[in-house]
N, C-alpha and C positions, 0 to 999 in steps of 0.2 A: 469835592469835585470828582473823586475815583466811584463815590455813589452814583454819580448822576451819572458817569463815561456808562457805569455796571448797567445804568437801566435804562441807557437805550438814549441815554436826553443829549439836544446837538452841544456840542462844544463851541458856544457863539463866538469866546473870543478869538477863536483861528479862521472863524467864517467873516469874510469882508461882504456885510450886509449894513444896513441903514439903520443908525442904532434904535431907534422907535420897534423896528421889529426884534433888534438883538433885546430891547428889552419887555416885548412882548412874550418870547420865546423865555426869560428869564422868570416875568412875572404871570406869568397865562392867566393864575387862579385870579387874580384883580386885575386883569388886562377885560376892555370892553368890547363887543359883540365887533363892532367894527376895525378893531385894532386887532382883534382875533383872525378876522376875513381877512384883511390886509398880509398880514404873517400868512397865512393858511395859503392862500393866492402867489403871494411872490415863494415861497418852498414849494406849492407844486413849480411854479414855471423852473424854479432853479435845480429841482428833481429832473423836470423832462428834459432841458437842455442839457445837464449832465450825462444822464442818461443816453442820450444822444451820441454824445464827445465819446464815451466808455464804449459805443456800437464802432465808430466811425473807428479809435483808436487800434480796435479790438481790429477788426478788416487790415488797416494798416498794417498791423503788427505782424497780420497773416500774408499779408504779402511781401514784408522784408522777409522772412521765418523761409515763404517759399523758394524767393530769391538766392537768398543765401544756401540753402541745401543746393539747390540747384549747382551754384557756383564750387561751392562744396564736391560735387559729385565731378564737377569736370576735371576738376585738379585735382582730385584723388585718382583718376581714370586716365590723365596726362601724363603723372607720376609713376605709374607700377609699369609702364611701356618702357 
């Protein structure tokens, strides 16, 4: 298993996927053209919607970050009066 984390390969059993594709991802090299496209298909959509969530997150995260200095500065600026 530490081979496979070293070379990049998904870690199916923590991913909540549909086991036909966990064991597409598992077997590829006898997995068939169609069972291939299937895996191939549902990892991009679940690439781009992640990727999405990690944009969307990322904005959030920047506007608490802003917020908080913000607040930050006023009570430090309340305080030394």
């Amino acid at each position: 298993m530490v081979e496979q984390l070293l070379q990049g390969e998904v870690q199916v059993n923590r991913i909540k996927m549909d086991n036909k594709i966990k064991q597409t991802i598992l077997e590829y090299k006898s997995s068939s053209n169609k069972d291939l496209e299937t895996a191939i298909t549902y990892l991009n959509k679940e690439h781009d919607q992640t990727k999405e969530l990690i944009i969307k997150l990322s904005y959030h995260l920047d506007a608490i970050e802003n917020s908080y200095n913000k607040l930050v500065k006023e009570y430090k600026n309340r305080n030394l009066v």
